[in-house]
py3Dmol code that shows the C-alpha trace and the ligand (Angstrom):
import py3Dmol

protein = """\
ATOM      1  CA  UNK A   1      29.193  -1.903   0.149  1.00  0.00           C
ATOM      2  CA  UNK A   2      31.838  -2.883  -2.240  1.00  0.00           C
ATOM      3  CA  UNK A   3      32.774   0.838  -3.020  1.00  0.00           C
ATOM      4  CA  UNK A   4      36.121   0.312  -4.762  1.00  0.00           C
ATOM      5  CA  UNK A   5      34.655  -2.234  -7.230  1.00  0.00           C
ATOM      6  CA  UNK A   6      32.445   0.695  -8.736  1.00  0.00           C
ATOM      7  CA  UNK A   7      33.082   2.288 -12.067  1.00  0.00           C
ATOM      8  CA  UNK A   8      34.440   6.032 -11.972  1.00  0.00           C
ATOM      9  CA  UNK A   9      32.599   8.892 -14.327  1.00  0.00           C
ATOM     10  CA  UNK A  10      34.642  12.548 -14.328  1.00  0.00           C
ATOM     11  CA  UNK A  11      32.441  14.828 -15.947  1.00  0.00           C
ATOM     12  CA  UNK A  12      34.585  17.804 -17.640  1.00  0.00           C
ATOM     13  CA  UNK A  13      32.420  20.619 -17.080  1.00  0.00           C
ATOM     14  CA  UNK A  14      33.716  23.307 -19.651  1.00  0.00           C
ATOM     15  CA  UNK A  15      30.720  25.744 -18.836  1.00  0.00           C
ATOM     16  CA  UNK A  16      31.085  28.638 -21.438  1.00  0.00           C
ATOM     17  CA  UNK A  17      35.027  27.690 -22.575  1.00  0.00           C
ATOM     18  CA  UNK A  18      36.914  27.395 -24.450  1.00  0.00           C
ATOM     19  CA  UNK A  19      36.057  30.452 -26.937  1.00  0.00           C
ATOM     20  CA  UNK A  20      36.912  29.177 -30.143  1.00  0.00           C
ATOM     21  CA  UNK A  21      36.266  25.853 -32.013  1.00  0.00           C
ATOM     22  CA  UNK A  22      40.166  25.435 -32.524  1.00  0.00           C
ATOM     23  CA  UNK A  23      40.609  25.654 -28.629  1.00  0.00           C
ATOM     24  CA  UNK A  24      37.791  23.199 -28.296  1.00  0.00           C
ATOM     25  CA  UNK A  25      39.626  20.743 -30.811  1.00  0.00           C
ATOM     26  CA  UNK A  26      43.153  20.925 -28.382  1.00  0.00           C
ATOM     27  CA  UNK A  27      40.939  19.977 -25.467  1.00  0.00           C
ATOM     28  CA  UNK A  28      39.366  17.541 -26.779  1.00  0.00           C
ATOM     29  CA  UNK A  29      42.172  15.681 -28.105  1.00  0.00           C
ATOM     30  CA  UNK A  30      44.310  15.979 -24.957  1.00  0.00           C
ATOM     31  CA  UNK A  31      41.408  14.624 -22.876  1.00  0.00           C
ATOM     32  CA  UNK A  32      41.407  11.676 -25.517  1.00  0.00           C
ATOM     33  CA  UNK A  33      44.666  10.789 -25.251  1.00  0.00           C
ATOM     34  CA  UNK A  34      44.615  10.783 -21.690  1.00  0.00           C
ATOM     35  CA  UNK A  35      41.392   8.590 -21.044  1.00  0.00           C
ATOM     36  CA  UNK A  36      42.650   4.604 -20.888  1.00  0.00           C
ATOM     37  CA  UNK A  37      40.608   2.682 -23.534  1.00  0.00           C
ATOM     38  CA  UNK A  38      40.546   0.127 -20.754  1.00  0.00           C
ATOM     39  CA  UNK A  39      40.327   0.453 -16.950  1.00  0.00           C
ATOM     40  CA  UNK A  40      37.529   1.581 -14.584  1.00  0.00           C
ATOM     41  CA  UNK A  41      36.680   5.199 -15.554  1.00  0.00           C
ATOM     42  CA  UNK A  42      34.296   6.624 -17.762  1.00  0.00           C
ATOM     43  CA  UNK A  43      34.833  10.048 -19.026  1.00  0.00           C
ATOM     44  CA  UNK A  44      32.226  12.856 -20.510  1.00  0.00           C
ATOM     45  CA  UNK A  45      32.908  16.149 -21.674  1.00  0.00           C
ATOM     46  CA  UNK A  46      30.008  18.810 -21.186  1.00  0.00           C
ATOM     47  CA  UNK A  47      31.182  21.133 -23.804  1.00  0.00           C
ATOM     48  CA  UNK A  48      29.122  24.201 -25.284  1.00  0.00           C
ATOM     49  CA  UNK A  49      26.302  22.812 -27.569  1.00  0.00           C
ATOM     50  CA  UNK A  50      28.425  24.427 -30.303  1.00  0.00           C
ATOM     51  CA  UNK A  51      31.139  21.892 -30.357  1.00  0.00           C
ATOM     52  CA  UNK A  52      29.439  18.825 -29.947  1.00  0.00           C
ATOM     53  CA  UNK A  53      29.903  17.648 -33.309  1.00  0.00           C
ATOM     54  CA  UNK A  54      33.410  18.311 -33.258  1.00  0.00           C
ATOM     55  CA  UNK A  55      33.756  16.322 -30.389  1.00  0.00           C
ATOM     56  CA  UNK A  56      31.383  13.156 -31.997  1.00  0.00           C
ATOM     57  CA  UNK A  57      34.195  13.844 -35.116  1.00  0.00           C
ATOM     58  CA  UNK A  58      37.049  13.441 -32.800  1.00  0.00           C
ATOM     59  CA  UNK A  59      36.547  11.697 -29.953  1.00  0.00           C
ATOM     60  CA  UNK A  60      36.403   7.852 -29.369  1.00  0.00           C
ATOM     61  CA  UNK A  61      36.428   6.652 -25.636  1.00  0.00           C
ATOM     62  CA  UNK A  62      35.483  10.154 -24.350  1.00  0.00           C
ATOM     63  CA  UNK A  63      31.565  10.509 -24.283  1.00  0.00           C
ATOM     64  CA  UNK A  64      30.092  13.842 -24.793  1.00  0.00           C
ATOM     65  CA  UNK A  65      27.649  15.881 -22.632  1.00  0.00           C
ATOM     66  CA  UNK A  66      25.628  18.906 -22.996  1.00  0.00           C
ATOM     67  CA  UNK A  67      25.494  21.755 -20.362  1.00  0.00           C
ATOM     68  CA  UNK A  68      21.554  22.348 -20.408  1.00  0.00           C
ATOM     69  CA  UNK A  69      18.425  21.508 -22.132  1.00  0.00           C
ATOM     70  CA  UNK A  70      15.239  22.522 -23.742  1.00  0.00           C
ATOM     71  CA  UNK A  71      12.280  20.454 -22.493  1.00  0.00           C
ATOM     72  CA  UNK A  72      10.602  20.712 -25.570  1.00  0.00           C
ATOM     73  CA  UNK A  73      11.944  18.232 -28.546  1.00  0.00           C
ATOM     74  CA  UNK A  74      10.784  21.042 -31.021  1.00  0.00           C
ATOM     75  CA  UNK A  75       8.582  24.421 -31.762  1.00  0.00           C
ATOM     76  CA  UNK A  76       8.643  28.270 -31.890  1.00  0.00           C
ATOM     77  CA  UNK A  77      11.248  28.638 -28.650  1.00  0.00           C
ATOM     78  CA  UNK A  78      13.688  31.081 -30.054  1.00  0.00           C
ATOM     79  CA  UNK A  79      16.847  30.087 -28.686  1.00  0.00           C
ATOM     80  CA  UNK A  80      16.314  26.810 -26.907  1.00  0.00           C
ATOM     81  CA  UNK A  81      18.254  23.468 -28.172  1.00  0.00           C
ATOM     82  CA  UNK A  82      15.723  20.237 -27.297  1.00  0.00           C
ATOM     83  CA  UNK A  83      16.937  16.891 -26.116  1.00  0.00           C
ATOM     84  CA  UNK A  84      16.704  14.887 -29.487  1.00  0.00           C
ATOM     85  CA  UNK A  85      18.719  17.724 -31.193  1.00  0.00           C
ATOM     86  CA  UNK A  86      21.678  17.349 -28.903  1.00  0.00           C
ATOM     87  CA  UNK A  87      21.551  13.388 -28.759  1.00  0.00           C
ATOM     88  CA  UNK A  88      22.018  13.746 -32.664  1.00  0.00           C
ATOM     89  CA  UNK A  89      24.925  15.578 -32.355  1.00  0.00           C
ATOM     90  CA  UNK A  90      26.470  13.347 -30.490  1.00  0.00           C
ATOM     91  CA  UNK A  91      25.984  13.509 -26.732  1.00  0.00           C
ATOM     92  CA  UNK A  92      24.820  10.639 -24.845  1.00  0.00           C
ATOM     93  CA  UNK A  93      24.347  12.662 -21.306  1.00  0.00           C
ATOM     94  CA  UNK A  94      23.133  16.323 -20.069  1.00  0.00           C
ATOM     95  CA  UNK A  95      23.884  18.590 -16.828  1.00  0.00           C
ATOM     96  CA  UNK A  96      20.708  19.154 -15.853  1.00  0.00           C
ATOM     97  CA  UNK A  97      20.348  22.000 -12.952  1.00  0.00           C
ATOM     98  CA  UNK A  98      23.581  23.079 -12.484  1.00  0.00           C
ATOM     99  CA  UNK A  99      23.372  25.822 -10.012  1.00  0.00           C
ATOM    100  CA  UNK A 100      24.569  28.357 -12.343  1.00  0.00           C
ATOM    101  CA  UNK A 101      21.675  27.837 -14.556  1.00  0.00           C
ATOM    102  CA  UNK A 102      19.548  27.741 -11.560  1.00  0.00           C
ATOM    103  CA  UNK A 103      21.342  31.026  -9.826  1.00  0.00           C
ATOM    104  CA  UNK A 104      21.388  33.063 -13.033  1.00  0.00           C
ATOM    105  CA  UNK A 105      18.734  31.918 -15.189  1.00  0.00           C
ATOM    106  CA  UNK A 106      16.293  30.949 -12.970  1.00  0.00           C
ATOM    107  CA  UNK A 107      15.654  27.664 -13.006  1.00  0.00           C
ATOM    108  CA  UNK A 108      13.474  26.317 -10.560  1.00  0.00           C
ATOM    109  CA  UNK A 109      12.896  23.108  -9.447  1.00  0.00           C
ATOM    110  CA  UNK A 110       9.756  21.715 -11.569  1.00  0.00           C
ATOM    111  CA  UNK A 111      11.946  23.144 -14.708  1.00  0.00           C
ATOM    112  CA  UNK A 112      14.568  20.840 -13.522  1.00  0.00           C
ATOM    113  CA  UNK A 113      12.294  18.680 -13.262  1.00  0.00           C
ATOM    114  CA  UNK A 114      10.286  18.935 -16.999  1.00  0.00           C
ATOM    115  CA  UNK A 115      13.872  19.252 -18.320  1.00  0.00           C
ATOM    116  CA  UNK A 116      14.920  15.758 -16.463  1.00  0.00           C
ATOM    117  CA  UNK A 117      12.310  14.476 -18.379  1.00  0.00           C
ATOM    118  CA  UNK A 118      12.256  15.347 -21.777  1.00  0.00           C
ATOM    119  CA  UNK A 119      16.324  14.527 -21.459  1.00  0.00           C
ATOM    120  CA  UNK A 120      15.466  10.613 -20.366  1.00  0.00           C
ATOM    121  CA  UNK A 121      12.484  10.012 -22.991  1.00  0.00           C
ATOM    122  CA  UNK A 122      15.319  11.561 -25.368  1.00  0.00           C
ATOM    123  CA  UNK A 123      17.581   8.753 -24.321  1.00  0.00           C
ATOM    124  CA  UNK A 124      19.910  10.627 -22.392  1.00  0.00           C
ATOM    125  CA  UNK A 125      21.315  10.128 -19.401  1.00  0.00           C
ATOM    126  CA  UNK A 126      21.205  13.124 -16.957  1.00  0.00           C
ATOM    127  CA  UNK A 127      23.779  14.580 -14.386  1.00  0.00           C
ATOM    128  CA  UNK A 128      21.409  15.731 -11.937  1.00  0.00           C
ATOM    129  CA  UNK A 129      22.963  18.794  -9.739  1.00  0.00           C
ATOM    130  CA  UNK A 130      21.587  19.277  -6.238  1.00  0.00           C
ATOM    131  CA  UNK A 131      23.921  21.346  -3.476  1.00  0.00           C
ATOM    132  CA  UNK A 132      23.315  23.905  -0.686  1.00  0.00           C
ATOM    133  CA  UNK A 133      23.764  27.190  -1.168  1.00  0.00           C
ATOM    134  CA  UNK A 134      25.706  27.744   2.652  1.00  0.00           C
ATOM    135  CA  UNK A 135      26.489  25.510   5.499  1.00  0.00           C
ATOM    136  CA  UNK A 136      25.569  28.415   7.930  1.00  0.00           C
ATOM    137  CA  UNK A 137      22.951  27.700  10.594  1.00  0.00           C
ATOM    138  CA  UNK A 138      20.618  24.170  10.851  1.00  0.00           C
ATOM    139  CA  UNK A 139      22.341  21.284   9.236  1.00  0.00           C
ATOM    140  CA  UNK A 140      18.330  20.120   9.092  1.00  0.00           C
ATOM    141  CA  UNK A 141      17.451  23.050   6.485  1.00  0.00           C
ATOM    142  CA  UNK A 142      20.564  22.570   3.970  1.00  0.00           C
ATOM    143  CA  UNK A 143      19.431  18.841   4.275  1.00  0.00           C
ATOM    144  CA  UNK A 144      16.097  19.685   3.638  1.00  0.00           C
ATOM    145  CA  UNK A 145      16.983  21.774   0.986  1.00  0.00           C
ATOM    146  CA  UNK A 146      18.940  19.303  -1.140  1.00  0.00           C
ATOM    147  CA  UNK A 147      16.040  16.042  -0.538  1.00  0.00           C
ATOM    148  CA  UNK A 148      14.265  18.744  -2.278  1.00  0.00           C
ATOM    149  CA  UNK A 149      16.070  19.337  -5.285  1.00  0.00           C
ATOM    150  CA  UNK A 150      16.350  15.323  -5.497  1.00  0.00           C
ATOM    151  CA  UNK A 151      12.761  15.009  -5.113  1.00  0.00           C
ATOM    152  CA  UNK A 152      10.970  17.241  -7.308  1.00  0.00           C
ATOM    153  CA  UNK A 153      13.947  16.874 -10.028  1.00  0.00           C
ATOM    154  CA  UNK A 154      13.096  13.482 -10.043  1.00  0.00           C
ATOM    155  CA  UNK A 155       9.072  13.497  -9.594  1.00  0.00           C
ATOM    156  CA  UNK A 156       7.722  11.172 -12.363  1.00  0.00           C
ATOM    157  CA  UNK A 157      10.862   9.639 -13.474  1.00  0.00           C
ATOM    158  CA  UNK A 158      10.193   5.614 -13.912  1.00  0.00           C
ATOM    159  CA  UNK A 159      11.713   3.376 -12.042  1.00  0.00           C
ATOM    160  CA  UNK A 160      13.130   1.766 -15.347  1.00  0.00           C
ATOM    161  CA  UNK A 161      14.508   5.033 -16.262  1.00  0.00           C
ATOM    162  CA  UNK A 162      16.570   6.011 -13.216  1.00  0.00           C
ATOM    163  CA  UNK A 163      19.514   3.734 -14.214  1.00  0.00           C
ATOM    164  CA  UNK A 164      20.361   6.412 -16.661  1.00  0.00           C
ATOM    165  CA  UNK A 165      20.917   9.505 -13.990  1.00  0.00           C
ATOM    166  CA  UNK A 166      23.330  10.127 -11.675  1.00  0.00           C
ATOM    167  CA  UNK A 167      23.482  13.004  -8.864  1.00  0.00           C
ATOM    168  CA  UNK A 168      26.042  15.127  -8.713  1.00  0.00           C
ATOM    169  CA  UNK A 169      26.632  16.687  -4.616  1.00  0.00           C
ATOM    170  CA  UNK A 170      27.794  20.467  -5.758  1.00  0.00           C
ATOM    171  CA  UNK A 171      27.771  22.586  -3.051  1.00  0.00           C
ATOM    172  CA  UNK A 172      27.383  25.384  -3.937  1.00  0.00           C
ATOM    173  CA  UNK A 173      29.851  27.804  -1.653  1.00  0.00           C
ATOM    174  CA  UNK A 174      32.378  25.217  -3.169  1.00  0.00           C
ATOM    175  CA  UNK A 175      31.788  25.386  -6.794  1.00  0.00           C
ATOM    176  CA  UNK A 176      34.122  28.098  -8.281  1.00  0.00           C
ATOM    177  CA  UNK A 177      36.332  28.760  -4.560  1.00  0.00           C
ATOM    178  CA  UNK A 178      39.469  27.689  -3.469  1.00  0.00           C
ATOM    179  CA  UNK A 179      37.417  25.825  -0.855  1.00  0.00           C
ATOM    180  CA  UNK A 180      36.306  22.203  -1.959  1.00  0.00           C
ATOM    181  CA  UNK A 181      33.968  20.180   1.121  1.00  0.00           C
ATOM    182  CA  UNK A 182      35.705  17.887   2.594  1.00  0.00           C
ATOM    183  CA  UNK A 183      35.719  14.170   1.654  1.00  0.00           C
ATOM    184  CA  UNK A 184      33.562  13.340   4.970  1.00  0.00           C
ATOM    185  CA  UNK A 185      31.064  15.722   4.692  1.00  0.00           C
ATOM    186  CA  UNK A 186      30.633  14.002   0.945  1.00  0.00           C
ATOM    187  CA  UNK A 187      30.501  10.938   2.596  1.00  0.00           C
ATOM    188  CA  UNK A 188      27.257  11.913   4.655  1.00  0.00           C
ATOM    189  CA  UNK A 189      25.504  13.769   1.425  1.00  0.00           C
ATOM    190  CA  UNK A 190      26.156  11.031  -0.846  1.00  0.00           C
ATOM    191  CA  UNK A 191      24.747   8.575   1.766  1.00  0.00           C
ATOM    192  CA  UNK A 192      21.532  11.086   2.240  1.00  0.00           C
ATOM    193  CA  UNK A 193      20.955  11.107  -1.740  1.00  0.00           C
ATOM    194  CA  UNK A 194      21.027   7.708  -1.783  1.00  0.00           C
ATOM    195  CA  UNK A 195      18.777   7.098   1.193  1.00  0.00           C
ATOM    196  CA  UNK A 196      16.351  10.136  -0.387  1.00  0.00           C
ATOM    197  CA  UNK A 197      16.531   7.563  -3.867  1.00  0.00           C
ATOM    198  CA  UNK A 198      15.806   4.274  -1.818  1.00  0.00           C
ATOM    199  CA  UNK A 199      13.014   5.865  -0.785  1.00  0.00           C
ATOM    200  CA  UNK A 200      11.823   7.286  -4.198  1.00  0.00           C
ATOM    201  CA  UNK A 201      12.514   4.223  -5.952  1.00  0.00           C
ATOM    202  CA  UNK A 202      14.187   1.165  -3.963  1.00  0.00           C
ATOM    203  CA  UNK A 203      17.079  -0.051  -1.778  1.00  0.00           C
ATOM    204  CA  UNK A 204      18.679  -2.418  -4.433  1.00  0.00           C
ATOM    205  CA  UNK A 205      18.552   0.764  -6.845  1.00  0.00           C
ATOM    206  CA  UNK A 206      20.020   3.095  -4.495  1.00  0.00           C
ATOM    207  CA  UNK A 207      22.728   0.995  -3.282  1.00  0.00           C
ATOM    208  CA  UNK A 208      23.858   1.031  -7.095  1.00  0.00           C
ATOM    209  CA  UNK A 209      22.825   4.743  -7.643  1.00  0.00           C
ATOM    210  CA  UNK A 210      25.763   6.676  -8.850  1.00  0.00           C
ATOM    211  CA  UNK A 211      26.585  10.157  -6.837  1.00  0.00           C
ATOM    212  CA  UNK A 212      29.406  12.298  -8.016  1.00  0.00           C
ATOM    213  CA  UNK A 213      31.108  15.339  -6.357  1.00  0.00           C
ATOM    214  CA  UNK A 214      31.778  18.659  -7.818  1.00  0.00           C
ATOM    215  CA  UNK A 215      32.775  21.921  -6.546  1.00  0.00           C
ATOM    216  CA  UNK A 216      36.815  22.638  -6.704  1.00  0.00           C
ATOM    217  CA  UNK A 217      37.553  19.123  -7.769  1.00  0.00           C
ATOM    218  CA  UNK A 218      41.259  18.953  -8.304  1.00  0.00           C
ATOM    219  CA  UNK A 219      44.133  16.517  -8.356  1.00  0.00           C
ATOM    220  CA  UNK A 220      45.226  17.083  -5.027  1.00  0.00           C
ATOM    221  CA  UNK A 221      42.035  15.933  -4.172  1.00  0.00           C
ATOM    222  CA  UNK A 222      40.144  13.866  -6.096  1.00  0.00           C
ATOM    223  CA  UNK A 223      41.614  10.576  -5.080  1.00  0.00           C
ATOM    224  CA  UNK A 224      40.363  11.575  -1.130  1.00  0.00           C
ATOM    225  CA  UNK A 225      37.067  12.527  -2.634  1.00  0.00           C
ATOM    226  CA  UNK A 226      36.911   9.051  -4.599  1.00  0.00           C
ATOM    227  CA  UNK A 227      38.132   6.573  -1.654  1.00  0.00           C
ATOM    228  CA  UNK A 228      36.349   8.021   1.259  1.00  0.00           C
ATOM    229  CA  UNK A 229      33.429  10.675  -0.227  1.00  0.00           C
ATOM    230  CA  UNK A 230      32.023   7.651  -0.831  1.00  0.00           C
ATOM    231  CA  UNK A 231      30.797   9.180  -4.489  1.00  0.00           C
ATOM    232  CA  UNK A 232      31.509   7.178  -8.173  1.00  0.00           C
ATOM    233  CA  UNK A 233      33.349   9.982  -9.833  1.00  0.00           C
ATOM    234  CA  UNK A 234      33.644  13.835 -10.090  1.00  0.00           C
ATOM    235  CA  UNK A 235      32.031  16.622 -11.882  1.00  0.00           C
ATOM    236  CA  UNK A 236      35.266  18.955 -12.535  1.00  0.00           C
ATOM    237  CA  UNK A 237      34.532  22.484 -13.291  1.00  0.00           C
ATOM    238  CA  UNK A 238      37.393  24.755 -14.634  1.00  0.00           C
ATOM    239  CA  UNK A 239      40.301  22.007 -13.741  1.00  0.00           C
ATOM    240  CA  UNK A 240      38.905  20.637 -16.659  1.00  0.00           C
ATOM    241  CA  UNK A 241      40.034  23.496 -19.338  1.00  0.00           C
ATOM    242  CA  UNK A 242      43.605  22.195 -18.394  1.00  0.00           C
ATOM    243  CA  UNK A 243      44.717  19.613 -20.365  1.00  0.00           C
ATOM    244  CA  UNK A 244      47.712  18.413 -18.077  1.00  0.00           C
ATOM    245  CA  UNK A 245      45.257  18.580 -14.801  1.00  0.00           C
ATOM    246  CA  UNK A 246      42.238  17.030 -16.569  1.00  0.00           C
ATOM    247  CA  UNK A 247      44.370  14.266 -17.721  1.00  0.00           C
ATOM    248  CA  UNK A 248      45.607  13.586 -14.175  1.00  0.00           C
ATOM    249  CA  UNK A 249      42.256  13.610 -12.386  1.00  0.00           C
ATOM    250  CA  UNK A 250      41.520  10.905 -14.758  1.00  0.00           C
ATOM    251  CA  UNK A 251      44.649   8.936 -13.543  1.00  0.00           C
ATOM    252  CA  UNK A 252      43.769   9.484  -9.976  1.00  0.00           C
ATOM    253  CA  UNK A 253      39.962   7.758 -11.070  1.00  0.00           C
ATOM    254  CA  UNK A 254      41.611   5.393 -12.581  1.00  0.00           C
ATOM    255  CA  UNK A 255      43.587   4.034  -9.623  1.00  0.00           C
ATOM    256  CA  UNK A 256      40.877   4.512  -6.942  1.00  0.00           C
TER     257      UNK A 256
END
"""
ligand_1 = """\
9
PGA
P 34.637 24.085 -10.360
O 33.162 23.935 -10.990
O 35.286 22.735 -10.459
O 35.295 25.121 -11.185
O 34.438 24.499 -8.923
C 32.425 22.780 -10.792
C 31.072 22.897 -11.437
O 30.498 23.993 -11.451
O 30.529 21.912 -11.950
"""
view = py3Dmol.view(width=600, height=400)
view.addModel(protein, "pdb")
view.setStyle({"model": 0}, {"cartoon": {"style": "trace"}})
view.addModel(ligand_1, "xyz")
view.setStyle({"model": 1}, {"stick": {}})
view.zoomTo()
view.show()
C-alpha cells in the first residue's frame, strides 16, 4: 500500500481547556498560523462546544471538531448539544467515544453507537475512538475487545456513509502517561481495524480507511508513529494546548 501518498489529519484534542474564551482565541490563532494552506495535512481542532463559533470566526484552513454528541437533533434533554446544533456552529467532525466519556460518563457501546449515527445523518464526520484498557494477559481478549468497539460503534452505518469516519487506535494506558505504544504495535492495530472494516464493509474501503493514533502523541514521536504505525494522522491530547508543540506536530505531518 502506497502509505506515504496518504493525506495526514492531527486532531487537537483540547478536552475541557483552555478555560477562558480569550485563551481559546490564542490557540486558535497559533494553530492557524502554523497549518500550511497547502501540503498534505489536514488539521481539526476539538475544542469545548463553547468556542466553536469563535473558532468558525477565526479560523480558515483549520477545521473544527466537537468533543461529544447528543444523539438526538432536538427535545426536552437538559443539557445535551445534538449533532445539527454543533454542525451550525461550525464544526464539520465529532470525537465520538473517547474513552474518557466512556470511563467517566458511561458510555457504552450501543450509545457510541446511536451517537455515531445521529453525527453522520447530521453530516459530520466522526473520529471514532476504540483502545484497550491494559496490555496485561491474552493479546486475544484486548483484540477482542477493540473489534468490539469497532463493531457495534459502527452497526448500521451505510456503506456510503463510512467515507466520512475515521478510527482513532487510543490505548487507553497511553492516553494521558508518559508512555505512548510503540509505532509497531500501531502498526498491527491499525492493520486489525482495517481488516475488522473490510469485513464490515469491503476491502477497497478498508484499504482507504483512515486510522489515527492517539495516546501521548508528541513531537518526538509523531513522525515514527506516521512512517511506520502505519496510521493517517494523530489524535493529540494535551500537546495540543501548546502552541509551539502543536505547531510542530503539524510540521512533522507535513513531511511524512
Ligand atoms: P494525550 O490525550 O495526548 O494527552 O495522551 C490523547 C487523547 O485523549 O485523545
Amino acid at each position: 500500500m502506497m502509505r506515504d501518498k496518504r493525506r495526514r489529519l492531527v486532531v487537537a484534542n483540547w478536552k475541557c481547556n483552555p478555560a477562558t474564551l480569550v485563551e481559546a482565541r490564542k490557540l486558535f490563532l497559533a494553530t492557524e498560523k502554523a497549518t500550511p494552506s497547502r501540503g498534505n495535512v489536514d488539521v481539526a481542532i476539538a475544542c469545548p462546544y463553547i468556542y466553536l463559533a469563535e473558532g468558525k470566526k477565526v479560523l480558515r484552513r483549520v477545521k473544527l471538531a466537537a468533543q461529544n454528541i447528543f444523539w438526538e437533533e432536538t427535545g426536552a434533554y437538559t443539557g445535551e448539544v445534538g449533532p445539527r446544533m454543533v454542525r451550525s456552529a461550525g464544526a464539520s467532525h465529532v470525537i465520538v467515544g473517547h474513552s474518557e466519556r466512556r470511563e467517566r460518563f458511561g458510555e457504552t457501546n450501543e450509545i457510541v453507537r446511536d451517537k455515531v449515527g445521529a453525527a453522520l445523518a447530521a453530516g459530520l464526520c466522526v473520529v471514532l475512538c476504540v483502545g484497550e484498557r491494559s496490555r496485561e494477559g491474552d493479546a486475544a481478549a484486548y483484540a477482542a475487545f477493540v473489534k468490539e468497539e469497532v463493531q457495534v460503534g459502527l452497526r448500521g452505518v451505510a456503506k456510503s456513509s463510512i467515507r466520512n469516519v475515521v478510527v482513532a487506535y487510543e490505548p487507553i494506558w497511553a492516553i494521558g502517561s508518559d508512555e505512548a505504544d510503540t509505532p509497531e504495535r500501531t502498526l498491527e492495530m491499525a492493520l486489525y481495524v482495517r481488516k475488522i472494516i473490510a469485513d464490515m464493509f469491503d476491502r477497497s474501503i478498508a484499504q482507504s480507511f483512515p486510522v489515527l493514533y492517539g495516546g501521548s502523541a508528541n513531537v518526538g514521536n509523531a513522525r515514527a508513529f506516521l512512517r511506520d504505525g502505519g496510521v493517517d494522522g494523530l489524535l493529540v491530547g494535551r500537546a495540543s494546548l501548546d502552541p509551539k508543540i502543536i505547531g510542530k506536530i503539524i510540521e512533522e505531518a507535513n513531511k511524512v
